[in-house]
N, CA, C and O atoms as a Tripos MOL2 file, in Angstrom:
@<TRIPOS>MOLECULE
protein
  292   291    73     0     0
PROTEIN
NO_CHARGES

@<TRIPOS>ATOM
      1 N           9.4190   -0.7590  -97.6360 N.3       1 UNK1
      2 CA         10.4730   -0.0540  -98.2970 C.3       1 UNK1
      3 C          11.1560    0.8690  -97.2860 C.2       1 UNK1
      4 O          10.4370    1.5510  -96.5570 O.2       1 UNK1
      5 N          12.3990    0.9410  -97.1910 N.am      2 UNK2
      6 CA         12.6620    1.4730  -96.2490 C.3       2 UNK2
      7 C          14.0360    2.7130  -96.8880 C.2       2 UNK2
      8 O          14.9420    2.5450  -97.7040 O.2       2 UNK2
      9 N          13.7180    3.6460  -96.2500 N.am      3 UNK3
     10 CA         14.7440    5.0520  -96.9450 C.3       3 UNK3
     11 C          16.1380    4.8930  -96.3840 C.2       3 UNK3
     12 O          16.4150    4.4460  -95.2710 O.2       3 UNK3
     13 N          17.1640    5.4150  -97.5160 N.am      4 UNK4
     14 CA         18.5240    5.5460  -96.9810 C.3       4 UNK4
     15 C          18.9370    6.5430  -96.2370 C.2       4 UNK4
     16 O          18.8870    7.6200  -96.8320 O.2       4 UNK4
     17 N          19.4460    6.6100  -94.8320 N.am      5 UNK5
     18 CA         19.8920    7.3730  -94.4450 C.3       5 UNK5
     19 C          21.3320    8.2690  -94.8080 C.2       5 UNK5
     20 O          22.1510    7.8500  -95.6260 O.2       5 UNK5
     21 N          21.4800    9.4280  -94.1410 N.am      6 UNK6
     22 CA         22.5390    9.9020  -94.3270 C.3       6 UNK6
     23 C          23.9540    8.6370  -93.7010 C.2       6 UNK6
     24 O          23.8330    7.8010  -92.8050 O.2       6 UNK6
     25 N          24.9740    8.8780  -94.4070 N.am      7 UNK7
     26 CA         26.0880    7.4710  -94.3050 C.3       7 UNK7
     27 C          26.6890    8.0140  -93.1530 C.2       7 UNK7
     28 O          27.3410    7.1720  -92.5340 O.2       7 UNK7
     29 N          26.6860    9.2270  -92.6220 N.am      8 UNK8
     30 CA         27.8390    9.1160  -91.5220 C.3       8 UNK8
     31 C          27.1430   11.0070  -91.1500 C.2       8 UNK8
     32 O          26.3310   11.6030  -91.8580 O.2       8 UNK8
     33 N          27.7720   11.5170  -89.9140 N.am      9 UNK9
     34 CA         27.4270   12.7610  -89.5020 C.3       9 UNK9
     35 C          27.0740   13.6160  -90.1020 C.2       9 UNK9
     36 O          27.2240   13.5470  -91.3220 O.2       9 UNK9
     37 N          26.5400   14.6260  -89.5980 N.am     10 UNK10
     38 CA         26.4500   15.9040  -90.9690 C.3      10 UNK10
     39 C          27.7260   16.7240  -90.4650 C.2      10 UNK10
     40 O          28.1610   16.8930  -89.3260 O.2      10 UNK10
     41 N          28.1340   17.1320  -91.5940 N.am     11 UNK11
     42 CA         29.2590   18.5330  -91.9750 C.3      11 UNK11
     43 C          28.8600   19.6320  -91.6110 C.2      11 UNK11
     44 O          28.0500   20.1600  -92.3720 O.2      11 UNK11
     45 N          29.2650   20.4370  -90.2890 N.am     12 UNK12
     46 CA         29.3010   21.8520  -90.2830 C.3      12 UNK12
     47 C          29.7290   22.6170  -90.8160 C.2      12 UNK12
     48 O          30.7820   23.0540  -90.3500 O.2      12 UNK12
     49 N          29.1700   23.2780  -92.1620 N.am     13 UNK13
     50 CA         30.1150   23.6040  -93.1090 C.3      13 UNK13
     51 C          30.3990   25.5060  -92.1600 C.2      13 UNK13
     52 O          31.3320   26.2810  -92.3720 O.2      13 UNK13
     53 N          29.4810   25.6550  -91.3960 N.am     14 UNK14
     54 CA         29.4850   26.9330  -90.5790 C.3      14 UNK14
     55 C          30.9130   26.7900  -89.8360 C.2      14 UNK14
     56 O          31.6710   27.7360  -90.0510 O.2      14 UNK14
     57 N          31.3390   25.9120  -89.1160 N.am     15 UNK15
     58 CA         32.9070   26.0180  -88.6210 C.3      15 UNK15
     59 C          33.6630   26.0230  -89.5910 C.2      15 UNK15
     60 O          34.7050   26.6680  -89.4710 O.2      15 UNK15
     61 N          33.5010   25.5940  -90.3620 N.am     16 UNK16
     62 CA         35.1650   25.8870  -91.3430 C.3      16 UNK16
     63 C          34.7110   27.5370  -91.6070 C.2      16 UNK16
     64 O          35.6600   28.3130  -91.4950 O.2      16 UNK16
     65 N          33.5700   28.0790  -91.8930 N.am     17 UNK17
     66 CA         33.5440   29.5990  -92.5090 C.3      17 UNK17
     67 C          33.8640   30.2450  -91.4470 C.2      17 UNK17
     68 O          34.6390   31.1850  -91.6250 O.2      17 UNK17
     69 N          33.3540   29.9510  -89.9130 N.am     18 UNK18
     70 CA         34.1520   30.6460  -89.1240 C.3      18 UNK18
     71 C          35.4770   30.5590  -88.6810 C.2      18 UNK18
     72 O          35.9280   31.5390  -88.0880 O.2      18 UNK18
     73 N          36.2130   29.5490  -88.8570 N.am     19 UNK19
     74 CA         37.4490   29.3700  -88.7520 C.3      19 UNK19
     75 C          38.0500   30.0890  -89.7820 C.2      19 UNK19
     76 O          38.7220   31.0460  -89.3970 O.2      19 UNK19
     77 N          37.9960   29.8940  -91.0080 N.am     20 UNK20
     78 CA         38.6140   30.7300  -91.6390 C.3      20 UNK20
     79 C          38.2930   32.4290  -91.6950 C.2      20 UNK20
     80 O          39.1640   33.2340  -92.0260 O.2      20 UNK20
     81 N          37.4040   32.6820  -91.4530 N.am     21 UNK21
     82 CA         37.5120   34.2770  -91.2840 C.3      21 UNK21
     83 C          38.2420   34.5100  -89.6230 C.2      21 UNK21
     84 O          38.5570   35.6180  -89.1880 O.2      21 UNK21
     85 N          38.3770   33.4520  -89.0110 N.am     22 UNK22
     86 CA         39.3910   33.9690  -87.7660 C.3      22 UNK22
     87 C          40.7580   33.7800  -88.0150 C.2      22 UNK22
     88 O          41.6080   34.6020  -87.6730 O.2      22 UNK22
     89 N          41.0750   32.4290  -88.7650 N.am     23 UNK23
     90 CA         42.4480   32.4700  -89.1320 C.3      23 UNK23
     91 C          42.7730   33.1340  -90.0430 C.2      23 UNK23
     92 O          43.9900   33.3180  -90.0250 O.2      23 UNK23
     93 N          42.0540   33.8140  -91.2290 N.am     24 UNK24
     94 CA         41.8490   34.5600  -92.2840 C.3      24 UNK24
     95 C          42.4620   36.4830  -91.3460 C.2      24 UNK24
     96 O          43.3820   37.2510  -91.6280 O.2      24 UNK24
     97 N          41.5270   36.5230  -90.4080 N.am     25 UNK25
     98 CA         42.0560   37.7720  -90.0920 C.3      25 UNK25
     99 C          42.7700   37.6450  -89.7370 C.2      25 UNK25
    100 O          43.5390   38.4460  -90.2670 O.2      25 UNK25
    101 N          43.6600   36.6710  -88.4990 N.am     26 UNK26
    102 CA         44.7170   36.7310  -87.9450 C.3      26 UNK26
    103 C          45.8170   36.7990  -89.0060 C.2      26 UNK26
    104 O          46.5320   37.7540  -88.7020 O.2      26 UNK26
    105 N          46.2160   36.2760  -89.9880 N.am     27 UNK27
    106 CA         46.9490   36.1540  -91.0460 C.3      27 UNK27
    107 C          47.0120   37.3190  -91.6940 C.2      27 UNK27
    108 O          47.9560   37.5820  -92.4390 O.2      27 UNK27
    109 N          46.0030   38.1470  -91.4770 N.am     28 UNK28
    110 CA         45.7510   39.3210  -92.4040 C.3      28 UNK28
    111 C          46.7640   40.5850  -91.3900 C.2      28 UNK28
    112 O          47.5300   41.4610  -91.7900 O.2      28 UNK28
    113 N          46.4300   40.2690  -90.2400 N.am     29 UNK29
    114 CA         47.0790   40.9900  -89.3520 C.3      29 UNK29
    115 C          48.6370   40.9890  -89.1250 C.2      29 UNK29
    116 O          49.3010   41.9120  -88.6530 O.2      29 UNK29
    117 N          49.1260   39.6410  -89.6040 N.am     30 UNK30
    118 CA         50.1230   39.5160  -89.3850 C.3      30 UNK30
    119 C          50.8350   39.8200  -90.1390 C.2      30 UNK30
    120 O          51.9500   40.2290  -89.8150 O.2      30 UNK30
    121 N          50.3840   39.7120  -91.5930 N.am     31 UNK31
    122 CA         50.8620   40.4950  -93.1460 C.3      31 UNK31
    123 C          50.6270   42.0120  -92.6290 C.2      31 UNK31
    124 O          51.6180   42.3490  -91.9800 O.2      31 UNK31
    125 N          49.9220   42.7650  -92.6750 N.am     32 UNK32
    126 CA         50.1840   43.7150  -92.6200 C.3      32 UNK32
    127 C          50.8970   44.5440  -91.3830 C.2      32 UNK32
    128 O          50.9770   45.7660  -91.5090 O.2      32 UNK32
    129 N          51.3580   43.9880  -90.3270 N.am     33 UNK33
    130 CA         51.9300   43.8600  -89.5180 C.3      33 UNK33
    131 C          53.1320   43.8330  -89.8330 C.2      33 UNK33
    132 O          53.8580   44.5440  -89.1390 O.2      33 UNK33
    133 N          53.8940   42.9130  -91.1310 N.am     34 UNK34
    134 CA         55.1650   42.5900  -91.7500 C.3      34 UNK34
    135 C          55.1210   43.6580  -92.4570 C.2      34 UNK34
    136 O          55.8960   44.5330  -92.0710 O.2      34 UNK34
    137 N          54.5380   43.8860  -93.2930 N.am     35 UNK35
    138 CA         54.7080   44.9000  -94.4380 C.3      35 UNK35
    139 C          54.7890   46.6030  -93.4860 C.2      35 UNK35
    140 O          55.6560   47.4530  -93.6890 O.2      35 UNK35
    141 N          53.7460   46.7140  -92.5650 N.am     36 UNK36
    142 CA         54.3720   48.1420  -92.3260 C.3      36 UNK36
    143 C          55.4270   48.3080  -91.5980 C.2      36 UNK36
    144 O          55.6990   49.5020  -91.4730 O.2      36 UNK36
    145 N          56.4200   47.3200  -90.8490 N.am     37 UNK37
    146 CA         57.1270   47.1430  -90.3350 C.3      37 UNK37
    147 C          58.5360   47.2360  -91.3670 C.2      37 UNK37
    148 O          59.5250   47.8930  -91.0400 O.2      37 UNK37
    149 N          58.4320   46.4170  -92.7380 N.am     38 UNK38
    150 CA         59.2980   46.7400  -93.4810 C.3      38 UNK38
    151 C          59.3600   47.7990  -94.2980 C.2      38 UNK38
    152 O          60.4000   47.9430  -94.9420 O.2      38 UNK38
    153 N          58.2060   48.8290  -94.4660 N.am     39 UNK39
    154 CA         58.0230   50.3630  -94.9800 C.3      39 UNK39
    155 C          58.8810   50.8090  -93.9600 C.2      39 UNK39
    156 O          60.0080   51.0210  -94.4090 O.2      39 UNK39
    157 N          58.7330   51.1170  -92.2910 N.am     40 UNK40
    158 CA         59.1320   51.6640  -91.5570 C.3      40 UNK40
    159 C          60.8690   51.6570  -91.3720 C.2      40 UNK40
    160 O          61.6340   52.5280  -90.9570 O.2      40 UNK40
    161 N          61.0910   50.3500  -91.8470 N.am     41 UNK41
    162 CA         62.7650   49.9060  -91.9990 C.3      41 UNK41
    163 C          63.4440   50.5620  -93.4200 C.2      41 UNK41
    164 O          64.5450   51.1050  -93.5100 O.2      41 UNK41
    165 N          62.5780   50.3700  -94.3570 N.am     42 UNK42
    166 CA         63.3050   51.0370  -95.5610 C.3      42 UNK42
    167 C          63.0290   52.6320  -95.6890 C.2      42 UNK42
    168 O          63.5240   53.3230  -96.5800 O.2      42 UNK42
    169 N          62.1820   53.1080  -94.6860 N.am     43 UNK43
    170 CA         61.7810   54.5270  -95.6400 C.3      43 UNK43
    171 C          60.7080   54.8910  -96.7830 C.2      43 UNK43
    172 O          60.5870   55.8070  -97.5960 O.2      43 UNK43
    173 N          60.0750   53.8720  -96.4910 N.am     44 UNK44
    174 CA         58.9700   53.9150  -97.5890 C.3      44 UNK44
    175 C          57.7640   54.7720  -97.2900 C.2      44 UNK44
    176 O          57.0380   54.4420  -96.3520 O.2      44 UNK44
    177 N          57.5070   55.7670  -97.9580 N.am     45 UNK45
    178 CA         56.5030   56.8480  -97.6500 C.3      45 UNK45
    179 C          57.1700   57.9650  -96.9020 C.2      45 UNK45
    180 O          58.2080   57.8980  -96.2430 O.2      45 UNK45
    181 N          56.0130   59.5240  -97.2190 N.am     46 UNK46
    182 CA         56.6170   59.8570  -96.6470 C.3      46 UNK46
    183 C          56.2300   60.7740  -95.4520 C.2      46 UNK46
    184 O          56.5630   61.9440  -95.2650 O.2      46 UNK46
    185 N          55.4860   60.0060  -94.7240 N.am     47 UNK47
    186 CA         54.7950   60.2320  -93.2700 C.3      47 UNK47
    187 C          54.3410   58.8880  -92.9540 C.2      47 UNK47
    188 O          54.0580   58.1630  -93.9080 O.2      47 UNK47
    189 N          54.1960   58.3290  -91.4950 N.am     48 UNK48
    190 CA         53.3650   57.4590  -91.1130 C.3      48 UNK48
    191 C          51.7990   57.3830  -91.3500 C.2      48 UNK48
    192 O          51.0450   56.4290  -91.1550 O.2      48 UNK48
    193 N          51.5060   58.7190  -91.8460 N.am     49 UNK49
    194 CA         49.6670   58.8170  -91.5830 C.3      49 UNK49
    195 C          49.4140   58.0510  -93.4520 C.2      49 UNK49
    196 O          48.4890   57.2810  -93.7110 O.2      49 UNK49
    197 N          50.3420   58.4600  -94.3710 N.am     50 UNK50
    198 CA         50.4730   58.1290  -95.4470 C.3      50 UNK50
    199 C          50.4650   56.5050  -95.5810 C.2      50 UNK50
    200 O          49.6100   55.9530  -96.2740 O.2      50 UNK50
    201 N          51.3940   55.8210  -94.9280 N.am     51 UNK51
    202 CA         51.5790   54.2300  -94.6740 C.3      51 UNK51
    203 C          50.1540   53.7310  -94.1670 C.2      51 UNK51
    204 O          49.4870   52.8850  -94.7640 O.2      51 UNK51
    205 N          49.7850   54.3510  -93.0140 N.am     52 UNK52
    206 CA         48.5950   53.7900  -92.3380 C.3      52 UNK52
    207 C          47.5780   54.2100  -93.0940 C.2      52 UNK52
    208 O          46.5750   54.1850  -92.3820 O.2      52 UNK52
    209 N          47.3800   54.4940  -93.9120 N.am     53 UNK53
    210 CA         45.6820   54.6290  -95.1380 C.3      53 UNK53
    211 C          46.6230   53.5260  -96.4000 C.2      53 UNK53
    212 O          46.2170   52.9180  -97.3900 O.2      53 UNK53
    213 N          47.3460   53.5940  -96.0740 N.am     54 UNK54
    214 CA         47.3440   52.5790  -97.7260 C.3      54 UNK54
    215 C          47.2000   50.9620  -96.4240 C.2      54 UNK54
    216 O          46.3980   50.0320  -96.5080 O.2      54 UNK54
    217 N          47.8920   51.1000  -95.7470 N.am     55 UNK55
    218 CA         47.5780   49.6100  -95.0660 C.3      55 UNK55
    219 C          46.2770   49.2340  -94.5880 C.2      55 UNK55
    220 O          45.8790   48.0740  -94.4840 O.2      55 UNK55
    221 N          45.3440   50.7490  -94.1730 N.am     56 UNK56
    222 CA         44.0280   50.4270  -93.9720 C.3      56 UNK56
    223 C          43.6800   49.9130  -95.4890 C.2      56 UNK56
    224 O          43.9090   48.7170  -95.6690 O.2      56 UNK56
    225 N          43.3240   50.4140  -96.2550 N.am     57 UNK57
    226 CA         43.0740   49.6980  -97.9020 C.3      57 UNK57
    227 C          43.3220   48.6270  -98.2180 C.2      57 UNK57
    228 O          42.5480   47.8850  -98.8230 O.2      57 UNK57
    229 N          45.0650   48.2080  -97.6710 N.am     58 UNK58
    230 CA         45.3700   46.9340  -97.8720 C.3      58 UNK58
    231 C          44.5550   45.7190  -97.4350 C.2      58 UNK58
    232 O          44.3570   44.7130  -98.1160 O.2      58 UNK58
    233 N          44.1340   45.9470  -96.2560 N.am     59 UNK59
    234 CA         43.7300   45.3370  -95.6300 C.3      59 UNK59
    235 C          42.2920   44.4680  -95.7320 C.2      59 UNK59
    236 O          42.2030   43.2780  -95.4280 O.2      59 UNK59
    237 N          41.5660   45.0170  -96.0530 N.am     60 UNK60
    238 CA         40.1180   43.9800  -96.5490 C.3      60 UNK60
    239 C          40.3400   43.2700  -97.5620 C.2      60 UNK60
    240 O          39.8470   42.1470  -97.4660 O.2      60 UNK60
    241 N          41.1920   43.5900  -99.0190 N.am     61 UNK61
    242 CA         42.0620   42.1990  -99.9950 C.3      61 UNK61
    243 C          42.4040   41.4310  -99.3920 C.2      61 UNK61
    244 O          42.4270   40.3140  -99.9090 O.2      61 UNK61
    245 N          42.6790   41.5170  -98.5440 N.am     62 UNK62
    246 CA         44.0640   40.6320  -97.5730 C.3      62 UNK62
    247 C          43.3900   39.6030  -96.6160 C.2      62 UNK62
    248 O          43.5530   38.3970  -96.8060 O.2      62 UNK62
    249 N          42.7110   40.0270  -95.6940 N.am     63 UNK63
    250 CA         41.5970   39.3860  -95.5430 C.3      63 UNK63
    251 C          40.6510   38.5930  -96.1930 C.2      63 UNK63
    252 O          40.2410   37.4970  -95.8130 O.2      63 UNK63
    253 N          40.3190   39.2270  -97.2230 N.am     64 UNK64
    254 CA         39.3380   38.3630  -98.1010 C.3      64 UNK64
    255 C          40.4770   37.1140  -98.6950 C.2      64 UNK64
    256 O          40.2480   35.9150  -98.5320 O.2      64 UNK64
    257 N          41.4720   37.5360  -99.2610 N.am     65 UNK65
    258 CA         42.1730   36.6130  -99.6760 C.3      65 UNK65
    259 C          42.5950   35.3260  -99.0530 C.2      65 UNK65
    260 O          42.2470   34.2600  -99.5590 O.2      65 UNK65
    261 N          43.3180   35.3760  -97.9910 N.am     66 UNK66
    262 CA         43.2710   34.8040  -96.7160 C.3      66 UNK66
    263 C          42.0280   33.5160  -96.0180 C.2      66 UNK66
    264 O          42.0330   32.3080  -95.7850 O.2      66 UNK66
    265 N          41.1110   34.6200  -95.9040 N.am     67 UNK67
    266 CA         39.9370   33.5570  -95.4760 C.3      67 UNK67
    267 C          39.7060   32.9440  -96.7660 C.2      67 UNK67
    268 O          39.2580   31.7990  -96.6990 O.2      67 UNK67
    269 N          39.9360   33.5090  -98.1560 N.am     68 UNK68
    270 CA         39.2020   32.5910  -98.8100 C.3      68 UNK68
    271 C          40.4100   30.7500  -98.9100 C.2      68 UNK68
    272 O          40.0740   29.6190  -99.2600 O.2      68 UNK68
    273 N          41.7190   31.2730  -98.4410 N.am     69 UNK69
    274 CA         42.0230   30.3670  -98.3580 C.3      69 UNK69
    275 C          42.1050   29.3190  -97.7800 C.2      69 UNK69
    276 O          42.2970   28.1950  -98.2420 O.2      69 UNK69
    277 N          41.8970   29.7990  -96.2820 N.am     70 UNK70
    278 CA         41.5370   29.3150  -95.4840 C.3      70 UNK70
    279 C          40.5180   28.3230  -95.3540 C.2      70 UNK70
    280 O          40.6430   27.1650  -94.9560 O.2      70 UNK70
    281 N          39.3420   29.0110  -95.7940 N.am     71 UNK71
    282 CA         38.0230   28.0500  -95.5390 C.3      71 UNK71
    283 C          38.1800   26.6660  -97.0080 C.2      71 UNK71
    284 O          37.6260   25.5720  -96.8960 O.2      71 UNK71
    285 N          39.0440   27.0720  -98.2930 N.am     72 UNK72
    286 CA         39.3750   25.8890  -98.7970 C.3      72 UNK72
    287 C          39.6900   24.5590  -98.4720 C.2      72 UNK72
    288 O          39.3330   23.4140  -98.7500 O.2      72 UNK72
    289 N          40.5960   25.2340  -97.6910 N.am     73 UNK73
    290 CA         41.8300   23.8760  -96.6550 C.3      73 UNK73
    291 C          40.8170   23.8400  -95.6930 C.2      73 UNK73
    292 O          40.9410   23.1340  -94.6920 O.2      73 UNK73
@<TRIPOS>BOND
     1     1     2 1
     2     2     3 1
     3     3     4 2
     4     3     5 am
     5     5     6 1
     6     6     7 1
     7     7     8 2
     8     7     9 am
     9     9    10 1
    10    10    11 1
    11    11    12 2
    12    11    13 am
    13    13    14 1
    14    14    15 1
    15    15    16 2
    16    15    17 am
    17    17    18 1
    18    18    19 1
    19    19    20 2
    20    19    21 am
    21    21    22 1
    22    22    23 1
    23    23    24 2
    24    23    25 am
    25    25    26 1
    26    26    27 1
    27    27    28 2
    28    27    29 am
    29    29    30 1
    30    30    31 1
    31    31    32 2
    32    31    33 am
    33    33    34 1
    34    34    35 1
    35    35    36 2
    36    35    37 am
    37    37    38 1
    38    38    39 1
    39    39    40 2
    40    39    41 am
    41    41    42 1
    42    42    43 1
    43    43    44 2
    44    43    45 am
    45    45    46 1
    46    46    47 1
    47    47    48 2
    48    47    49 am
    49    49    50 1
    50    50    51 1
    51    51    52 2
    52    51    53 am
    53    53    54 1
    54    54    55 1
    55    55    56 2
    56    55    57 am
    57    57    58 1
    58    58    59 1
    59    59    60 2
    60    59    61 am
    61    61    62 1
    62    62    63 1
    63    63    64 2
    64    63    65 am
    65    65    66 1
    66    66    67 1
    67    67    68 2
    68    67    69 am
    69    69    70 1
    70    70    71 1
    71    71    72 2
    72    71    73 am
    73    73    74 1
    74    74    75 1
    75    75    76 2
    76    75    77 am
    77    77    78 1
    78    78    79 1
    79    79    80 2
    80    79    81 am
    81    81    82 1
    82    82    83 1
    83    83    84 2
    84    83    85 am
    85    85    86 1
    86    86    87 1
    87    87    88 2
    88    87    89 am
    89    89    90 1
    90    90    91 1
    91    91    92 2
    92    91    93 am
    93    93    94 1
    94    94    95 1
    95    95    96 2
    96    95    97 am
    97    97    98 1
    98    98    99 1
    99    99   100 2
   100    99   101 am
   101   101   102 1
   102   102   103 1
   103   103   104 2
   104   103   105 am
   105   105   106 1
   106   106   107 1
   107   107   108 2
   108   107   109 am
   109   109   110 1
   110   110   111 1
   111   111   112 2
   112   111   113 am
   113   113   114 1
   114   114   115 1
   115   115   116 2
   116   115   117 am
   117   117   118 1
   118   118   119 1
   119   119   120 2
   120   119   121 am
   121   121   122 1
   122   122   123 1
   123   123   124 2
   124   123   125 am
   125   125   126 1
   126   126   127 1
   127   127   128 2
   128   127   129 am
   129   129   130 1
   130   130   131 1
   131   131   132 2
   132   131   133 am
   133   133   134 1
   134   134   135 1
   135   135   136 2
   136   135   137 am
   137   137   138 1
   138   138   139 1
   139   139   140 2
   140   139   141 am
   141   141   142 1
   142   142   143 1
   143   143   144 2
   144   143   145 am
   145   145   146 1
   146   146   147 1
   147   147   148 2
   148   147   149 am
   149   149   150 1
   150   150   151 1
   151   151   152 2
   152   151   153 am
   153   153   154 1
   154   154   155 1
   155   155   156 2
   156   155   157 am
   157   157   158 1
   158   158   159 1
   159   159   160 2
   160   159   161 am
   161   161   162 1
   162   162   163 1
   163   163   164 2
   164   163   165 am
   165   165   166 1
   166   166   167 1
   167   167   168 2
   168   167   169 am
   169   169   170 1
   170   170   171 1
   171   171   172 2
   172   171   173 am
   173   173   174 1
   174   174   175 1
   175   175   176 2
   176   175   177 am
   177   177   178 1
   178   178   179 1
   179   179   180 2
   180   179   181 am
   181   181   182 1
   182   182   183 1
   183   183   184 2
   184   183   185 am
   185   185   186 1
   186   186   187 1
   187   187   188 2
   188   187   189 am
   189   189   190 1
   190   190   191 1
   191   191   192 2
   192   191   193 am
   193   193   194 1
   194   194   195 1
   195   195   196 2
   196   195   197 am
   197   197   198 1
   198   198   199 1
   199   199   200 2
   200   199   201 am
   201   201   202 1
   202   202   203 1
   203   203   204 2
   204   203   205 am
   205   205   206 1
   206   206   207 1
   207   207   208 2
   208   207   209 am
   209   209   210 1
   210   210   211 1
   211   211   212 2
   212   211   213 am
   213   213   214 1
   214   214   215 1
   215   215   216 2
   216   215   217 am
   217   217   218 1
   218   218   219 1
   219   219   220 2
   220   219   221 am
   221   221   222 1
   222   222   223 1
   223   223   224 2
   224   223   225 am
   225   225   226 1
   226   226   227 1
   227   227   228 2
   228   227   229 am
   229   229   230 1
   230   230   231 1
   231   231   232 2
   232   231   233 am
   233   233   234 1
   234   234   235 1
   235   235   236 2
   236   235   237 am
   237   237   238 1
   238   238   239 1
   239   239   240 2
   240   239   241 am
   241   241   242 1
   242   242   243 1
   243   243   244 2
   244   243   245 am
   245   245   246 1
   246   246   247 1
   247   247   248 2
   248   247   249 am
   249   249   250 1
   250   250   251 1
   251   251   252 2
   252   251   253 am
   253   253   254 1
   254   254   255 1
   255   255   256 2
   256   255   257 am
   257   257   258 1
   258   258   259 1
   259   259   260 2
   260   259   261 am
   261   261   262 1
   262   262   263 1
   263   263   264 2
   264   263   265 am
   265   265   266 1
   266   266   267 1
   267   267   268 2
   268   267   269 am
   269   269   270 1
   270   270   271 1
   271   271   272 2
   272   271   273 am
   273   273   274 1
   274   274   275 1
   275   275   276 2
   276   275   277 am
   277   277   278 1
   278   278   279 1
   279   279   280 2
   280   279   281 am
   281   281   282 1
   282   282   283 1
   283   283   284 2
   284   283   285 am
   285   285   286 1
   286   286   287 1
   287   287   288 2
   288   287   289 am
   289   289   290 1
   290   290   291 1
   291   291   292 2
@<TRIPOS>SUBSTRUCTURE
     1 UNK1         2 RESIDUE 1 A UNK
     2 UNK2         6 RESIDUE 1 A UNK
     3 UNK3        10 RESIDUE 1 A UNK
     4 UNK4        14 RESIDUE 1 A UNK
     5 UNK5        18 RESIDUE 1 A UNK
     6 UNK6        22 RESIDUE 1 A UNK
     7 UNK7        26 RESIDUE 1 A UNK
     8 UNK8        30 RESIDUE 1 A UNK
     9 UNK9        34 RESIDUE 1 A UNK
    10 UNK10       38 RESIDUE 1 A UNK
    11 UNK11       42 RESIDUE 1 A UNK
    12 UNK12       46 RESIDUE 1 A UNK
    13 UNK13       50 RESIDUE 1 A UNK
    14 UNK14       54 RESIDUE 1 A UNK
    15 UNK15       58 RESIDUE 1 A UNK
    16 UNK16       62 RESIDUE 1 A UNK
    17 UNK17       66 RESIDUE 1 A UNK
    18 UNK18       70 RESIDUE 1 A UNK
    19 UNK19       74 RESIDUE 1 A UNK
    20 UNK20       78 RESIDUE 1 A UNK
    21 UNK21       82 RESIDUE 1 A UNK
    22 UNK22       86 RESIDUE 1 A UNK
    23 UNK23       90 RESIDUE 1 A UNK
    24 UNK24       94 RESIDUE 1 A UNK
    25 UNK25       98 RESIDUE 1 A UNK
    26 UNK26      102 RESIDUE 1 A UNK
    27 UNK27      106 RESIDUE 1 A UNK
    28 UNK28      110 RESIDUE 1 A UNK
    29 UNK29      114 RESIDUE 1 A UNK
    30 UNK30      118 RESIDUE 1 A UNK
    31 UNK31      122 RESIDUE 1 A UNK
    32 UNK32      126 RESIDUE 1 A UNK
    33 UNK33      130 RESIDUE 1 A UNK
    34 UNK34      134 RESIDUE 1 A UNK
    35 UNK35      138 RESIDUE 1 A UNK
    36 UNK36      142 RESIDUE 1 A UNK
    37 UNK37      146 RESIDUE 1 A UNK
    38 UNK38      150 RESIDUE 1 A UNK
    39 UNK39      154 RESIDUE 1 A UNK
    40 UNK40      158 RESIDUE 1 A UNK
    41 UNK41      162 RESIDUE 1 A UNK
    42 UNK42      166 RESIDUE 1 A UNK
    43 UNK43      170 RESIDUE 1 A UNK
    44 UNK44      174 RESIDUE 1 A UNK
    45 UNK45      178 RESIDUE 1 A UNK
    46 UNK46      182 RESIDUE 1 A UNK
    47 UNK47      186 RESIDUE 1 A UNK
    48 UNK48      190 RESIDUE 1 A UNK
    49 UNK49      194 RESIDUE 1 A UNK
    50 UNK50      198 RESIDUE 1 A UNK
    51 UNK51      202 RESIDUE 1 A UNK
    52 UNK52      206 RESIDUE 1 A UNK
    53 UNK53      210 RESIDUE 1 A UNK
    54 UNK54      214 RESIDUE 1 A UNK
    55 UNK55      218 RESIDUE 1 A UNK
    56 UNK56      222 RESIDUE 1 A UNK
    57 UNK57      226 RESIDUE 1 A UNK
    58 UNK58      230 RESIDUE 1 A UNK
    59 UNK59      234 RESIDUE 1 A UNK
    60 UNK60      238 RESIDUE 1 A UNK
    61 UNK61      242 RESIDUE 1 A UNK
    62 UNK62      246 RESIDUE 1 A UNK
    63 UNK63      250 RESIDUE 1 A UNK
    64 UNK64      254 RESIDUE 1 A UNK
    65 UNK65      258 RESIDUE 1 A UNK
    66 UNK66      262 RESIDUE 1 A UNK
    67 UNK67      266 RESIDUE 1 A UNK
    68 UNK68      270 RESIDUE 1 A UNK
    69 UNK69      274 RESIDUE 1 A UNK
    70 UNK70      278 RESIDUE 1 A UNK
    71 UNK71      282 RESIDUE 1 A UNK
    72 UNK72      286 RESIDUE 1 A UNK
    73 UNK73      290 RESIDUE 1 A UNK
């Protein structure tokens, strides 16, 4: 009797999770990169130190969001 092997390679499912938390941050960076860039154009807030704590905050959603899309695709 003889056992079935696996049909074809195994799946690193570890590279896609690291790929997407790298393309996940880069993306994250680049959004918030856009967004404080367009606060800074309209006047939005009213100090820079004010912008930069809400974009720090922004920022781990954004990320998470991101990679989670990422590692889907």
């Amino acid at each position: 009797m003889t056992q079935a092997g696996p049909s074809g390679p195994p799946r690193l499912r570890s590279g896609g999770i690291l790929f997407g938390g790298l393309f996940g941050g880069l993306t994250a960076v680049v959004s918030l990169t856009a967004i404080g860039r367009v606060w800074a154009a309209c006047d939005i807030g009213t100090d820079a130190a004010a912008d930069s704590m809400t974009l720090l905050f922004l920022a781990p959603p954004i990320w998470i969001a991101t990679t989670v899309a990422w590692v889907v695709l």
